[in-house]
Structures are given as C-alpha cells and as structure tokens.
TORKOL-4160 file (C-alpha; in steps of 0.2 Angstrom, whole numbers, padded with zeros to 4 digits, m for minus):
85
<pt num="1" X="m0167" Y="m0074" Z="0032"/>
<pt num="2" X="m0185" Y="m0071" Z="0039"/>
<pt num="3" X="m0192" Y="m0058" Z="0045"/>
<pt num="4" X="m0196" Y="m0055" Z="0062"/>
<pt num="5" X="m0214" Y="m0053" Z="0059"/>
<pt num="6" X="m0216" Y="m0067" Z="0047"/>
<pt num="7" X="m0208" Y="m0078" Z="0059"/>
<pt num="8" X="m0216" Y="m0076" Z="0072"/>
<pt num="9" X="m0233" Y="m0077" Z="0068"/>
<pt num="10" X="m0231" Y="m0095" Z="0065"/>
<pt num="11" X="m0238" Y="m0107" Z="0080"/>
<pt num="12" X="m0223" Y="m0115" Z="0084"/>
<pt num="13" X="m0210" Y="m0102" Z="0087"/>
<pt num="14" X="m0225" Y="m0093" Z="0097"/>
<pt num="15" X="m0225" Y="m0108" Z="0108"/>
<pt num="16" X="m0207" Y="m0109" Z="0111"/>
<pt num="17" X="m0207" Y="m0090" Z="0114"/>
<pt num="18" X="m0224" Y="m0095" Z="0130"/>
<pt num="19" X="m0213" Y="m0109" Z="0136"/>
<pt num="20" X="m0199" Y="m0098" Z="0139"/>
<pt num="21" X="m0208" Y="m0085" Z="0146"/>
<pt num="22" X="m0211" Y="m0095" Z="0160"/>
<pt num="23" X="m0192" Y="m0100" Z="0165"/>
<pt num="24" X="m0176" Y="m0107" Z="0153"/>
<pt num="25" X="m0178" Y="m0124" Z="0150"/>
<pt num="26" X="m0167" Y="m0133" Z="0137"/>
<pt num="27" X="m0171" Y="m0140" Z="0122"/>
<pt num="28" X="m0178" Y="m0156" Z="0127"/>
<pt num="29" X="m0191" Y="m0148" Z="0136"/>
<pt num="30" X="m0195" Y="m0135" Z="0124"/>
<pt num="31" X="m0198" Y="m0149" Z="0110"/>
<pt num="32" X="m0210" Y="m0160" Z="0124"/>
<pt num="33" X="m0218" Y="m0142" Z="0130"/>
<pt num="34" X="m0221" Y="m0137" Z="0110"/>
<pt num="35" X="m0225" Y="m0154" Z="0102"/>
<pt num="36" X="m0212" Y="m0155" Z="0090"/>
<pt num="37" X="m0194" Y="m0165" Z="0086"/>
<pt num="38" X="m0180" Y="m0160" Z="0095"/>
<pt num="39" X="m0169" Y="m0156" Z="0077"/>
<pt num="40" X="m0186" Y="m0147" Z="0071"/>
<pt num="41" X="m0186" Y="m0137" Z="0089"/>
<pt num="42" X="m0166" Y="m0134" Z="0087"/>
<pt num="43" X="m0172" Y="m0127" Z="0069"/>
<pt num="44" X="m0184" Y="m0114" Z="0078"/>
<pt num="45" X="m0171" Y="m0108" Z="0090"/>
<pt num="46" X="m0158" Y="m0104" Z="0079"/>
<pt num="47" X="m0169" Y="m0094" Z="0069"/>
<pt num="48" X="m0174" Y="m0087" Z="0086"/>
<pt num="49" X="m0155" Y="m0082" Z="0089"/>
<pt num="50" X="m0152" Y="m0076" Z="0074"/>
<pt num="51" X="m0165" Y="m0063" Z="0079"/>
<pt num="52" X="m0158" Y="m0061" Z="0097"/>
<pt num="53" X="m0175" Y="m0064" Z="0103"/>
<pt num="54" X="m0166" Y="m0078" Z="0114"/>
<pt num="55" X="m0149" Y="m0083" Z="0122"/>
<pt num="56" X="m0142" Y="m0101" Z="0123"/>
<pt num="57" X="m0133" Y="m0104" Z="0139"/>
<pt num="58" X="m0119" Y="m0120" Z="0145"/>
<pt num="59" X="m0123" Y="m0125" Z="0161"/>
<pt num="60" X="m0115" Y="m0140" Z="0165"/>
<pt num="61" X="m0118" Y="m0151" Z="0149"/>
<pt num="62" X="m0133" Y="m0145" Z="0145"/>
<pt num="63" X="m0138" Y="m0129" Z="0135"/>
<pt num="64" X="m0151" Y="m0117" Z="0143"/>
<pt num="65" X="m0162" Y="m0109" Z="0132"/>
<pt num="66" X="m0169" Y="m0092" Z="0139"/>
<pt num="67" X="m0178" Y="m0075" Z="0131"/>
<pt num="68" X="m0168" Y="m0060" Z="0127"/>
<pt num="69" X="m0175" Y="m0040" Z="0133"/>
<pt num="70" X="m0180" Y="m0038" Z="0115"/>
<pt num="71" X="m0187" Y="m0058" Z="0115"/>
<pt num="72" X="m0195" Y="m0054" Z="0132"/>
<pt num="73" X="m0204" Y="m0036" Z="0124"/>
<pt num="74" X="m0209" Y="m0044" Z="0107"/>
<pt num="75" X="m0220" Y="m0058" Z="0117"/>
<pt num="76" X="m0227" Y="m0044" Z="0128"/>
<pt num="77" X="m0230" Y="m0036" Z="0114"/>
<pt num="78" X="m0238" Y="m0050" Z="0105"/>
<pt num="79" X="m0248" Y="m0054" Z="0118"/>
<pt num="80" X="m0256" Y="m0036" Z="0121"/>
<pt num="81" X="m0260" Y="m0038" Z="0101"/>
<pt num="82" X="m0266" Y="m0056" Z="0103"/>
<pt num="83" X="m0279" Y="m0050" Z="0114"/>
<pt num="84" X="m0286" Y="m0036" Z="0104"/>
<pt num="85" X="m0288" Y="m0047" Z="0090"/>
C-alpha cells in the first residue's frame, strides 16, 4: 500500500480531497468535478478509504463520498503547506 504522503501529493486525489471539502458528492460528481473516469475516480477513493481519509455513505441508491476528521485535518494541513511553498 502507499503511503499517505506519497499519495497524496499526486494532483488527482488532491482534487478529489478540494471537491469534497466543499460538501459530499458522489462519485459521478467527483469524476466530472476532478476530470477523470469514473472507475479511475472509484480507484482514488478506495485508496482514500483505505487511509480513512474518507467515508462512503448509502443514501438511497446512491453512495455519498465525504472526508473523515483525519481527511478533513490532512487537507488543512496541506493547504497551510501549499501556501508556504
């Protein structure tokens, strides 16, 4: 498995991590919102979930894509570095 840093340095799963900041959204509209496939985008979220920085959530038929506490303080984080840099 990768590490956390190595992940998520990458532009994609950076993206996803912005779009979900905003609100949940499922994985339709993170793959439009990131510019990628949906199996490609379902890819990045596992990884994601694999470490806990997100939650997947039924409602309805759909599943709800939203950060976790630790999802939501590794992109403050990385945005408090992302600006010194």
């Amino acid at each position: 498995m990768k590490s956390l840093r190595e992940f998520l340095f990458k532009d994609k799963p950076l993206k996803i991590l912005i779009a979900l900041y905003e609100k949940p959204k499922n994985i339709t509209q993170i793959s439009k919102k990131v510019g990628t496939t949906y199996s490609h985008t379902l890819k990045l979220l596992e990884t994601l979930y694999d470490l806990e920085i997100i939650e997947f959530q039924k409602m309805g038929r759909e599943k709800v894509v939203s950060l976790t506490k630790k999802g939501k303080k590794v992109l403050e984080k990385l945005s408090e570095f992302l600006t010194v840099i």
